[in-house]
C-alpha positions as CSV (number, residue, x, y, z in Angstrom):
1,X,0.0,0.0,0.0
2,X,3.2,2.3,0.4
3,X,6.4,3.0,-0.7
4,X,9.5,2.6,1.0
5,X,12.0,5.6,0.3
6,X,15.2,4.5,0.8
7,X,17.3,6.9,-0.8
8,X,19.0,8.3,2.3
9,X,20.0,11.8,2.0
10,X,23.8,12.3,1.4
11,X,26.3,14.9,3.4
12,X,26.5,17.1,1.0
13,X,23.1,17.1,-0.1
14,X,21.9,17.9,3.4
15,X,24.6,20.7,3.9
16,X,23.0,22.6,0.8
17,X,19.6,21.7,1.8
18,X,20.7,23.7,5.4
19,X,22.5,26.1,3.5
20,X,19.3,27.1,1.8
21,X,17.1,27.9,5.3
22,X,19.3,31.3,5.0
23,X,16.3,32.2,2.5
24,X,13.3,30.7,4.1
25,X,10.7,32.9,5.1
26,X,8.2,30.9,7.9
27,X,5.8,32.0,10.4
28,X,3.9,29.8,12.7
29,X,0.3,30.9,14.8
30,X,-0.6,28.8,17.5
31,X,-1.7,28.5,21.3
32,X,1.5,29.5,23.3
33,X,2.4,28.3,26.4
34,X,4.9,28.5,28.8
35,X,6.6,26.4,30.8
36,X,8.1,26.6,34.1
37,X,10.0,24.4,36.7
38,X,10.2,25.3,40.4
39,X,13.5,23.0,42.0
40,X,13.3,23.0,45.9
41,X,15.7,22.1,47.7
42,X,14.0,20.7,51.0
43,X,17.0,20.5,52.9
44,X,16.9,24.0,53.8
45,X,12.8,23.2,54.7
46,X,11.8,24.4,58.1
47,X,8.6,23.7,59.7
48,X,6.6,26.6,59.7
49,X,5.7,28.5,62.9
50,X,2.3,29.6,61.6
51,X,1.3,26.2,60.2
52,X,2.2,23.0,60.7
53,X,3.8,22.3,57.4
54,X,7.1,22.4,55.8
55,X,7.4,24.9,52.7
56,X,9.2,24.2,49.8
57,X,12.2,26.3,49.4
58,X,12.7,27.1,46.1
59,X,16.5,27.4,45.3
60,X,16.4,27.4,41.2
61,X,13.6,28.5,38.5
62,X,14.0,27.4,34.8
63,X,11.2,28.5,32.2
64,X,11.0,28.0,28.6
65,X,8.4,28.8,25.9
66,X,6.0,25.5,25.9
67,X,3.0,24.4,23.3
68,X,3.2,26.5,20.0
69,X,6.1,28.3,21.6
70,X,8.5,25.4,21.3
71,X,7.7,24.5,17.5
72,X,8.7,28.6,17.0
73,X,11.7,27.8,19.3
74,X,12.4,24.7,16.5
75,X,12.6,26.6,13.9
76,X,14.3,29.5,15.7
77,X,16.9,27.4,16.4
78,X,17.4,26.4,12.5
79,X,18.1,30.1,11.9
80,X,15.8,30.3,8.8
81,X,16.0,34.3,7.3
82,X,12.6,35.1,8.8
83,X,10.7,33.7,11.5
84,X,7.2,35.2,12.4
85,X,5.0,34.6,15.2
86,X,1.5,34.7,15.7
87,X,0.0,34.0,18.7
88,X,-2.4,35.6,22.2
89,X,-1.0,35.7,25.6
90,X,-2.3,37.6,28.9
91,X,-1.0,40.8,29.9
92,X,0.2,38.9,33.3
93,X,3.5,38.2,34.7
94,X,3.6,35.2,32.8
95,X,2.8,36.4,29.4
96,X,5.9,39.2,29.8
97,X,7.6,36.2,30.8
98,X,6.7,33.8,27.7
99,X,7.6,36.8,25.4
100,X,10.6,37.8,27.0
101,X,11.7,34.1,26.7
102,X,10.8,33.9,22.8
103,X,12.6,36.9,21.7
104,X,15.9,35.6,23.6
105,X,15.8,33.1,21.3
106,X,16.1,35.5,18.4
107,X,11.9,35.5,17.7
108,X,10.4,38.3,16.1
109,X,7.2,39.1,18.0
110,X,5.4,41.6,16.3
111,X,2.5,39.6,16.2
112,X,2.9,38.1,19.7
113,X,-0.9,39.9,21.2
114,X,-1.7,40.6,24.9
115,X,-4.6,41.0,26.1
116,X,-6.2,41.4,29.4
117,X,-9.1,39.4,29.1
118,X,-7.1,36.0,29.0
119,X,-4.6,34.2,31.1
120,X,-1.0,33.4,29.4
121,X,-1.0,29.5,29.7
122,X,1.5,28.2,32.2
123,X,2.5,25.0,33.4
124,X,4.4,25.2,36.3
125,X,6.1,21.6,37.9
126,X,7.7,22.1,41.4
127,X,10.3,19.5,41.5
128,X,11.6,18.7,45.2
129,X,15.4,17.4,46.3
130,X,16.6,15.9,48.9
131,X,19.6,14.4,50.2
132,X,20.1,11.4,47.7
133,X,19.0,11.9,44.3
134,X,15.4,11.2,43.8
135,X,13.8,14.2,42.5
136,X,9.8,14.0,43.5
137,X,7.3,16.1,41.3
138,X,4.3,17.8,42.7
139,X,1.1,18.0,41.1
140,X,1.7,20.6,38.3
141,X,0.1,23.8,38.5
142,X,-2.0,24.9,35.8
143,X,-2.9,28.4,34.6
144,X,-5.1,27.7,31.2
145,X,-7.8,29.6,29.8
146,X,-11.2,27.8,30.2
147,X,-13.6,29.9,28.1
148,X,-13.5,30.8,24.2
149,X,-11.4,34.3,23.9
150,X,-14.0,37.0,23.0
151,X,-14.8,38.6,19.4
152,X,-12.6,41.5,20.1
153,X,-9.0,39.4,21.0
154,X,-10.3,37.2,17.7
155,X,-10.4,40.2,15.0
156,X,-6.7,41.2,16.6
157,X,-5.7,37.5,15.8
158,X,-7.0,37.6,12.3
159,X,-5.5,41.0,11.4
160,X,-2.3,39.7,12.4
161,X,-3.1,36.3,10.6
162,X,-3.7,37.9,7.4
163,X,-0.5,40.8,7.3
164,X,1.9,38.4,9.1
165,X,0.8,36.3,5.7
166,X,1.7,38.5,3.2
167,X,5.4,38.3,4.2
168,X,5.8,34.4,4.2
169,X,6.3,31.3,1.9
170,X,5.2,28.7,4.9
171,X,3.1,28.9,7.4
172,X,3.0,26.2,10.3
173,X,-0.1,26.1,12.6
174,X,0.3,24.6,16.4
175,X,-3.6,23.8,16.9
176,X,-3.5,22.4,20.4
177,X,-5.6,24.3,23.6
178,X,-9.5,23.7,23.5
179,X,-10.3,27.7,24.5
180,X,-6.1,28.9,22.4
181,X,-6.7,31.5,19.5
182,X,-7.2,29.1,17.1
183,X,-10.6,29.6,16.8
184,X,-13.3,27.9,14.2
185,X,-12.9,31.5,12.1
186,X,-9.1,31.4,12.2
187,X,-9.4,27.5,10.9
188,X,-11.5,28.4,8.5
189,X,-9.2,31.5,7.4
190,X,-5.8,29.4,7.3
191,X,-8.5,27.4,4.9
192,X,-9.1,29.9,2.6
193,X,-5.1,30.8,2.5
194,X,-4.3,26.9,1.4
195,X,-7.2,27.9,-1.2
196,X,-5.0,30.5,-2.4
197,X,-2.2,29.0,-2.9
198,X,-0.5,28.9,0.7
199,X,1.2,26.4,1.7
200,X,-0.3,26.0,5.7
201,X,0.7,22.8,7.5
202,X,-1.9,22.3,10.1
203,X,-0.2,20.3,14.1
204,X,-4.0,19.8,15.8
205,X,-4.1,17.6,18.5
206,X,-8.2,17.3,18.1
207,X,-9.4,19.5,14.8
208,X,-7.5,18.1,12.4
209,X,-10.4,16.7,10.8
210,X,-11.8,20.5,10.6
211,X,-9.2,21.5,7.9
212,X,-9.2,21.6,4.3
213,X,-7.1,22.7,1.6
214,X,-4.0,22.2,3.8
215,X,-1.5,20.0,4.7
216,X,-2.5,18.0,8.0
217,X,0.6,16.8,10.4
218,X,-1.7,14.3,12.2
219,X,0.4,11.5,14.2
220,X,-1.0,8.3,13.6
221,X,-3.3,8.1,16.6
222,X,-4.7,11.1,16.0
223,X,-5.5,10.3,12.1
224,X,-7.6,7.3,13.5
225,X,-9.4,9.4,15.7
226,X,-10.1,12.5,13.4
227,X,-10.4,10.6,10.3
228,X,-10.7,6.9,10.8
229,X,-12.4,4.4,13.6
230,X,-10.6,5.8,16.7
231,X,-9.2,2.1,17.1
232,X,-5.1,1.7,16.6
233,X,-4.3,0.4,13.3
234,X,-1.6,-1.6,11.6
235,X,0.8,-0.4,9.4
236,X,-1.1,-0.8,6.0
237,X,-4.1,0.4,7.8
238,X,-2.5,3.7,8.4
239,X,-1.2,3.9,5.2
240,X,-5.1,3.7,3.6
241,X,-5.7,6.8,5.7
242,X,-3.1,8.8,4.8
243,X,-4.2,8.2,1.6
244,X,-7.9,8.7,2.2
245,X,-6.9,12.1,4.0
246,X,-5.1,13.2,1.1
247,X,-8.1,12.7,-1.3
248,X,-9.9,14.9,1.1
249,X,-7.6,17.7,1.5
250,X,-6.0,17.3,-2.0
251,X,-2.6,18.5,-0.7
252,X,0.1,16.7,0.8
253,X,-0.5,14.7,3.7
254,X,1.7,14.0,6.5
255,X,1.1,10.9,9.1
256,X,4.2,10.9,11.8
257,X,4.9,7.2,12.9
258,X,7.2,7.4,16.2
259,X,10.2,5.2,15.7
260,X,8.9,3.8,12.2
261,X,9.3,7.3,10.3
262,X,6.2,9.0,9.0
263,X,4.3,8.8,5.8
264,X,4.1,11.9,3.3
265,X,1.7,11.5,0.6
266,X,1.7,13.8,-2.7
267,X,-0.2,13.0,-5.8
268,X,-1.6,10.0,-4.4
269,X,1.6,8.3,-3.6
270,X,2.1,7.3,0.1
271,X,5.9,6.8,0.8
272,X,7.5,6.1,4.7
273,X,10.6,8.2,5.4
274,X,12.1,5.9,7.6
275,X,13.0,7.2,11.3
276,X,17.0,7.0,12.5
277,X,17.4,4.1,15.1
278,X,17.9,5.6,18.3
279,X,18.7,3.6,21.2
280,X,17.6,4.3,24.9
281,X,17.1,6.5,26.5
282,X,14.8,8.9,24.6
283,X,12.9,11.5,25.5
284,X,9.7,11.7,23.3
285,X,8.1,15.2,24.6
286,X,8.0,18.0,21.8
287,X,9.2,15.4,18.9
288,X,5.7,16.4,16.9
289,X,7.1,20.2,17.5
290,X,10.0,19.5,16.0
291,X,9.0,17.5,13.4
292,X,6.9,20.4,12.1
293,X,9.3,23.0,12.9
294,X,12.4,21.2,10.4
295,X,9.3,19.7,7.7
296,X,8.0,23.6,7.5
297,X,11.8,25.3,7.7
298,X,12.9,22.7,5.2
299,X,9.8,23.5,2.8
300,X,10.5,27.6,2.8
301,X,13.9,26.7,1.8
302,X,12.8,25.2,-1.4
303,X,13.1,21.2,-0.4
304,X,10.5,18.4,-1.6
305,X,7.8,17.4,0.8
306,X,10.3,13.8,0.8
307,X,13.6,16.0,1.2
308,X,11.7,17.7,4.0
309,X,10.1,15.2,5.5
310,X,14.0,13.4,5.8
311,X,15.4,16.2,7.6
312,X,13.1,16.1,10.0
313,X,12.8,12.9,10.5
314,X,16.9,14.3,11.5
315,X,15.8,16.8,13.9
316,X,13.6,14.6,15.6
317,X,16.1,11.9,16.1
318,X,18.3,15.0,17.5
319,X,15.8,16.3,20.5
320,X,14.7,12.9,22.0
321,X,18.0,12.5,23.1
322,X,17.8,15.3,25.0
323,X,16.4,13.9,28.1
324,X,14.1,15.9,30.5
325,X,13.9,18.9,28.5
326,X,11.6,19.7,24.7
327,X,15.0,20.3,23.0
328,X,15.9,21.8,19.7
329,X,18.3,20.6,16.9
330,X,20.3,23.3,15.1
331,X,21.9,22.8,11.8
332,X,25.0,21.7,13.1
333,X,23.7,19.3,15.7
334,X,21.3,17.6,12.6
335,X,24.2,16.9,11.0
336,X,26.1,15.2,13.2
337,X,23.1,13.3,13.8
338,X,23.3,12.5,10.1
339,X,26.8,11.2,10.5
340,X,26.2,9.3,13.9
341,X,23.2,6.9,12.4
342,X,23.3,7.6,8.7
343,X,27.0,8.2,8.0
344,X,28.2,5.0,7.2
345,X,25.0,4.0,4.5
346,X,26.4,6.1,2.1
């Protein structure tokens, strides 16, 4: 039911694909979040004289742009020649915060909105030590927006949408909160730009189904739930639906497949890009990020849908071996990912 592509990239050919992200011009909207660890260090914890408990003392604070905000970090760190972001945060502590943290990495955020009437989406996880070296996590805390933003925050996102759009060759949608700023209008006007002649590659985690005229980055247990049975399916089952998506959307399709690669279909033709073989330990979280962020980076730069699709299948590979943290892969680290798992094929 699929092809195989083995035709595995060569050095050269991936240092002139790289080369070419000097020229790509790709902006992603999506729901971002950020993330925060509190480390206490409950050796210095004294018992309280107020209450009888023992407070955490927190000795370290790390934060880092979470949800849509590390795909944008992904292809920040690929240094493409323009990098737009699109996007709704709070006017709180946390949304300075979140924005503060995007433009350190080098993030343009012109079209980063605050508003007042939300809350900037946090996810905070206070992590306590001790004498040995178990580290114990306590129940996360969650700042998330539980009500639809209003009509006023959604013609600021759609104004931005729409002039941000003008400027780019890709754009890469992170699809992910149930009350973010992608809203059913904003779906439907990323629509209407893969209408025109856009190229809009759509990360949802549950509206996939509600796009058209785009390219849909579904991982394979969310294609069986937006567009097939909701059961887990084999291989050749999968690779049905990736065709059956296609000949909905009538653009290309992409279905990512963990550790056995992904499938990219164009012109009816379902082909699996093959994943590296990375050993334990791995570190899965923020692998569909990247994937998105190297596919789109890769795509602005003037590579095939399979060219793309093979390089970031490469940045993938790169970040789950960066354990405990959603990692990036830079241009430099994706090649010497090449070498360590793909040098010696060709």
């Amino acid at each position: 039911m699929y092809i195989v592509n083995d035709k595995v990239l060569t050095r050269s050919q991936l240092e002139s694909l790289l080369d070419k992200i000097d020229h790509a011009r790709i902006g992603l909207i999506g729901d971002l979040c950020l993330d925060m660890y509190w480390i206490a260090d409950m050796k210095l914890s004294e018992l309280s004289r107020e209450t009888p408990h023992y407070p955490l003392p927190v000795v370290q604070e790390r934060y880092a742009p979470g949800g849509a905000g590390n795909a944008a970090n992904n292809i920040a760190a690929l240094k493409p020649g323009q990098l737009l972001v699109i996007g709704l945060v709070g006017t709180d502590w946390r949304g300075d915060l979140l924005i503060r943290a995007l433009k350190e990495n080098g993030i343009d955020c012109t079209y980063v909105l605050q508003d007042d009437s939300i809350m900037t989406n946090t996810y905070i996880k206070p992590l306590r030590c001790g004498i040995s070296d178990v580290v114990y996590e306590d129940p996360r805390l969650d700042f998330e927006n539980r009500a639809p933003i209003s009509e006023d925050c959604e013609k600021k996102v759609l104004a931005a949408l729409d002039e941000a759009a003008k400027k780019l060759d890709v754009l890469c949608v992170s699809d992910q909160m149930k009350f973010g700023c992608i809203t059913p209008k904003i779906r439907e006007r990323l629509c209407e730009l893969g209408r025109s002649g856009k190229v809009v590659i759509v990360d949802s985690r549950d509206h996939a189904a509600d796009y058209c005229d785009v390219t849909v980055k579904p991982n394979e247990v969310e294609s069986s739930r937006a567009f097939g049975s909701g059961e887990a399916l084999e291989l050749d089952e999968l690779s049905v639906l990736a065709a059956q998506i296609y000949e909905r959307n009538k653009k290309t399709t992409l279905m990512t497949l963990g550790d056995r690669g992904c499938f990219v279909v164009e012109d009816g033709n379902v082909v699996r890009c093959p994943a590296c073989k990375v050993e334990p330990p791995i570190d899965f979280c923020g692998a569909g990020d990247t994937f998105l962020a190297g596919y789109g980076t890769l795509l602005a730069a003037g590579a095939s849908a399979i060219e793309a699709a093979q390089v970031a299948t490469l940045c993938s590979a790169t970040t789950i071996k960066k354990i405990g943290t959603t990692g990036t892969a830079t241009r430099q680290e994706v090649l010497d990912t090449w070498q360590l798992y793909l040098g010696q094929t060709v």
